[in-house]
MDTraj code that builds the backbone (N, CA, C; nanometers):
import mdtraj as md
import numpy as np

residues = "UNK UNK UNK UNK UNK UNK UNK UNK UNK UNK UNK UNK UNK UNK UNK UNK UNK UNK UNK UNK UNK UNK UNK UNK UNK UNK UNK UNK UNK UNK UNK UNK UNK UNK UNK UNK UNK UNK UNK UNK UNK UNK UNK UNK UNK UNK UNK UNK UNK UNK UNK UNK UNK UNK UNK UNK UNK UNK UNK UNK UNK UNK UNK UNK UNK UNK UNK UNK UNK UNK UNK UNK UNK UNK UNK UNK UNK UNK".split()
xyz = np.array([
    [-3.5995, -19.6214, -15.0580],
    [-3.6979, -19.5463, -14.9814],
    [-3.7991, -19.4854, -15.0769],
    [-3.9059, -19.5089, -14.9901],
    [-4.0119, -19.4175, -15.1016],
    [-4.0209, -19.2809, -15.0696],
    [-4.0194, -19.2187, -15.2269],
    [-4.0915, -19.0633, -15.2160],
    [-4.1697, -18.9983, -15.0887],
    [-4.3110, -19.0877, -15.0222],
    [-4.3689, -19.0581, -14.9093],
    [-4.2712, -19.0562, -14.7834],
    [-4.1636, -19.1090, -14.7983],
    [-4.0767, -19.1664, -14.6495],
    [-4.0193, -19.0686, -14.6575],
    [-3.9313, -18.9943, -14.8191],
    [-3.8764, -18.9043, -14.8121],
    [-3.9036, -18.7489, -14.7803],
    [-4.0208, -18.7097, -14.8008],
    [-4.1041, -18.6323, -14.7957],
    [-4.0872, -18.5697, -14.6504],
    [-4.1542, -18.7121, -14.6242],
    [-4.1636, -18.6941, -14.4539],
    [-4.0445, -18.6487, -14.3382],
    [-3.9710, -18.7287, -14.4255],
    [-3.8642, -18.6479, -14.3207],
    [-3.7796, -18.5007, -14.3556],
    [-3.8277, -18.4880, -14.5078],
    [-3.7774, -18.3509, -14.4857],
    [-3.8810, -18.2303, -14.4404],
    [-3.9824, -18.3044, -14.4509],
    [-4.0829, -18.1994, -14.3858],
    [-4.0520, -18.2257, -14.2146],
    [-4.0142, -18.2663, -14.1335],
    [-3.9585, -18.3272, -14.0068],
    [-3.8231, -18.2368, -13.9986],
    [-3.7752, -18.2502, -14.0895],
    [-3.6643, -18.1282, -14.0795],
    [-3.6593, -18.0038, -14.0947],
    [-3.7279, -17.9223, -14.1966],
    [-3.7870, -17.8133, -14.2023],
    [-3.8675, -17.7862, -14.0685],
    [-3.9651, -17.8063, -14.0007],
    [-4.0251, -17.7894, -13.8921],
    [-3.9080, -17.8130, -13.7929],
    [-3.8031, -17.8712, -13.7693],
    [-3.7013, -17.8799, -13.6438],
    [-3.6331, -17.7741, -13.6797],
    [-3.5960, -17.7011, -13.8077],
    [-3.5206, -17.6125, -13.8165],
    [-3.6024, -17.4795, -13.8170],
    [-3.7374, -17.4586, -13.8495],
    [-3.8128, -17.3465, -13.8027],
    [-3.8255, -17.3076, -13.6820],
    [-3.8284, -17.4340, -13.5579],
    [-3.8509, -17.3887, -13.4578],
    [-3.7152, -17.3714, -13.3748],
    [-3.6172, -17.4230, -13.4578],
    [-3.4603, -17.3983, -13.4166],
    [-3.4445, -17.2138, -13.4965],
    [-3.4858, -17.1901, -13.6082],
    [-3.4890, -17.0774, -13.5932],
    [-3.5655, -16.9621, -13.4964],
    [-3.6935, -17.0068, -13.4621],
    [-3.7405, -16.8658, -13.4109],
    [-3.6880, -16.9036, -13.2639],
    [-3.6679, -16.9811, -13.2493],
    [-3.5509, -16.9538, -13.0789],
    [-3.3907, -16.8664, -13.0679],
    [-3.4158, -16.8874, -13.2365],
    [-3.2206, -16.7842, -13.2161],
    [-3.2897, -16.6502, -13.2326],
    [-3.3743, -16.6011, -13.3337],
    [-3.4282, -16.4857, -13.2802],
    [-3.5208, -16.4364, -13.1757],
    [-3.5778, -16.5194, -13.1046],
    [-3.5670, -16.4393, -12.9665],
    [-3.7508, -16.4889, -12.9729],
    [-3.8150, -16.5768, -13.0599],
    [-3.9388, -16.6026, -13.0843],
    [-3.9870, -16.7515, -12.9756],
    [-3.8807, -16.7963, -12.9282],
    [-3.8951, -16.9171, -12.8489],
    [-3.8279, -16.8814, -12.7114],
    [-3.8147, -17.0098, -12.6362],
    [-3.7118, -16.9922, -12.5060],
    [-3.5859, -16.9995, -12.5793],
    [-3.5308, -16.8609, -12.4840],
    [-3.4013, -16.8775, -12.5180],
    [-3.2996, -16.9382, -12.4620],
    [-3.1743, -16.9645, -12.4906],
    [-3.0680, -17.0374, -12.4272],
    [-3.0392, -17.0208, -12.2973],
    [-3.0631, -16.8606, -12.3355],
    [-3.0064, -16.8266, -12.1203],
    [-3.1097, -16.8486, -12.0540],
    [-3.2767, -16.8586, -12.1279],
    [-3.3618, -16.8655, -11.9828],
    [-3.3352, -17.0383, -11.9528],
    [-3.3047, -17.0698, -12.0237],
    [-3.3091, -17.2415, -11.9975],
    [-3.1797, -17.2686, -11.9487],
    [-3.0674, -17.2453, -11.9615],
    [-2.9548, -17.2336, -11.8546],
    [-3.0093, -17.1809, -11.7283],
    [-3.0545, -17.1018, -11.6940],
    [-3.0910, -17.0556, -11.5680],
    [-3.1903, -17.1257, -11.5237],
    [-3.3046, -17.2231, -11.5763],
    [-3.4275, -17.2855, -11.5271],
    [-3.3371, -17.4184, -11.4405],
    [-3.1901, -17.4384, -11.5120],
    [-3.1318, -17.5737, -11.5031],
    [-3.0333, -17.5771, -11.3892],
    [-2.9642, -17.4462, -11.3974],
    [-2.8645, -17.4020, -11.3187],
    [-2.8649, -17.2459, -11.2383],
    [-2.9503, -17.2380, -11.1556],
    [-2.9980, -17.0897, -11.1252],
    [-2.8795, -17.0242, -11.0769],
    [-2.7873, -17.0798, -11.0142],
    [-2.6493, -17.0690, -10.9358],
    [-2.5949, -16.9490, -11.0743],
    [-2.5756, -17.0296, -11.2355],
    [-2.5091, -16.9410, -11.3182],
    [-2.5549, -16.8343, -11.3203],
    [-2.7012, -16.7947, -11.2916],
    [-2.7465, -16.6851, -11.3307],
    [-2.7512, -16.5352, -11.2397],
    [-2.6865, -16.6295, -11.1307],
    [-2.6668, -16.5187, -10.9964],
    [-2.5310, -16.3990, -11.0104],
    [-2.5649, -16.2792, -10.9831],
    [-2.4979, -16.1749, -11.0357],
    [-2.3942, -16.1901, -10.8638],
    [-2.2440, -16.1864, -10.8747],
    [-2.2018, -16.1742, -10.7157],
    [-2.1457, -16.0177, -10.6791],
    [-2.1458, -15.9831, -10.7714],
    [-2.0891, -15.8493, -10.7691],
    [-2.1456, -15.7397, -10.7252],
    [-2.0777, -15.6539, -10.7074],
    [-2.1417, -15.4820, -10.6644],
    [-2.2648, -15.4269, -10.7461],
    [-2.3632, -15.3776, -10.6942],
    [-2.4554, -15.2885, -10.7897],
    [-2.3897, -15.1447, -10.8014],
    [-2.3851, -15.0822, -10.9435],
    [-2.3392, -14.9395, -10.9829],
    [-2.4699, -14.8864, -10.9149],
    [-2.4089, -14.7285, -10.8830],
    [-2.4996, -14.6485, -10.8441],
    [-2.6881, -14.6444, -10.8703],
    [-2.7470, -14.6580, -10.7935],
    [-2.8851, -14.6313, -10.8409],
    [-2.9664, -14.7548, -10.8552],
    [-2.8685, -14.8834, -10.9113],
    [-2.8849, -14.9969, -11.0019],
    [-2.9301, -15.1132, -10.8727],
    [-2.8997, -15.1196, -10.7504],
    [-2.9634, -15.1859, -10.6387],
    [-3.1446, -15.1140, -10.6488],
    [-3.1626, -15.0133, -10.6169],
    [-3.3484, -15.0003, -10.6411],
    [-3.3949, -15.0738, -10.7672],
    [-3.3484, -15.0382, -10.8613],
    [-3.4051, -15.0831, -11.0186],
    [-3.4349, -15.2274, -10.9628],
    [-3.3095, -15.3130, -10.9709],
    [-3.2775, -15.4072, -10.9539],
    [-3.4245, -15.4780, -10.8527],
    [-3.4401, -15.4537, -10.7216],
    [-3.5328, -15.4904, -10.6383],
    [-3.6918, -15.4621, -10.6634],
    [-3.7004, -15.3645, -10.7356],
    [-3.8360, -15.3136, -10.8070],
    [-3.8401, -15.4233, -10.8925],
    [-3.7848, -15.4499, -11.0167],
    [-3.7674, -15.5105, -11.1187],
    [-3.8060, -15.6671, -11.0386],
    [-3.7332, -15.7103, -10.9495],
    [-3.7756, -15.8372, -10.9110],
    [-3.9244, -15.8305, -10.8185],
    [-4.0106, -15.7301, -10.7903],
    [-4.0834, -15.7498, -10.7305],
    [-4.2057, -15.7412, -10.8544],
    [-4.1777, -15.6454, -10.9231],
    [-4.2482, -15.6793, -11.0411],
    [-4.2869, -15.8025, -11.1027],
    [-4.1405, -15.8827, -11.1504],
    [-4.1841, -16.0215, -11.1871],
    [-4.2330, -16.1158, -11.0894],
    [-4.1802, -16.0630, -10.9770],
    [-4.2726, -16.2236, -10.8712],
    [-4.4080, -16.1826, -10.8495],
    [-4.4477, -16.0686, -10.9024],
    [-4.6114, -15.9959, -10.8865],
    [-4.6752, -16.0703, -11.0201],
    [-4.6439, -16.0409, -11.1192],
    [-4.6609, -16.1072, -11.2530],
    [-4.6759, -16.2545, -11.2649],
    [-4.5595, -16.3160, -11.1920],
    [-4.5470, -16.4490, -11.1985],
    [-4.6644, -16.5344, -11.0704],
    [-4.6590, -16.4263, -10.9756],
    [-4.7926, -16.4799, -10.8657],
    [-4.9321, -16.4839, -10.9241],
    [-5.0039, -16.3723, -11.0333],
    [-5.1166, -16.3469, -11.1126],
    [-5.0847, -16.4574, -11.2059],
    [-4.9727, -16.4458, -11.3011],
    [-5.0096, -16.5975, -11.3675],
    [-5.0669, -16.7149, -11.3218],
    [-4.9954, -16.7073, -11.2063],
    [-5.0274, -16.8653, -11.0735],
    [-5.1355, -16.8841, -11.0738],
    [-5.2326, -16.7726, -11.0281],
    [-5.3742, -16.7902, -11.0014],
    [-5.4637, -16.7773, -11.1105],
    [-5.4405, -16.6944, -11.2117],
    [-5.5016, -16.7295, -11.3111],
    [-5.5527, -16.8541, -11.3652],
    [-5.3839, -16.9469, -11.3517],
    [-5.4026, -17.0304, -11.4322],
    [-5.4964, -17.1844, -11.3351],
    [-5.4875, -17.1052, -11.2010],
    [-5.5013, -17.2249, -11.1163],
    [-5.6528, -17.1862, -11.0802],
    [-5.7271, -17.0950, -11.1480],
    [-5.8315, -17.0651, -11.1743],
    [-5.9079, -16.9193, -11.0687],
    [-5.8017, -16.9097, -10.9758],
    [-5.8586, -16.8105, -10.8416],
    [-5.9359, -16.6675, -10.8900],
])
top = md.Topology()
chain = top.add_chain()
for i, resn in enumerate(residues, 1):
    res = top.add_residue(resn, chain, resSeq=i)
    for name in ("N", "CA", "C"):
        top.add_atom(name, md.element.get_by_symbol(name[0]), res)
traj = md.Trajectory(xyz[None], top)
């Protein structure tokens, strides 16, 4: 193999492992949002809310589907 062939693939590896790093610190998608994009079922909580933690909880999701509706149109030009 030549020097250029070799090159190349370790520069091919360095770049797969940079972007394998900034996903373990938290700089890419992470594991759980992509488990949940795949399998939304895992990501469903079945249990009781602790005190207080049902409002948060429903605020918190109206927030992101507010956020996630403005992205929509942004991007869809409205």
């Amino acid at each position: 193999m030549s020097i250029r062939v070799l090159s190349r693939c370790g520069l091919s590896l360095f770049l797969a492992a940079l972007v394998s790093g900034c996903s373990l610190i938290g700089l890419g998608d992470s594991g759980r949002s992509n488990e949940c994009k795949w399998n939304r079922s895992s990501c469903m909580y079945e249990g009781r809310y602790e005190p207080g933690e049902e409002g948060y909880a429903e605020q918190e999701a109206k927030d992101l589907n507010r956020a996630a509706s403005e992205r929509l149109r942004r991007s869809s030009g409205r």
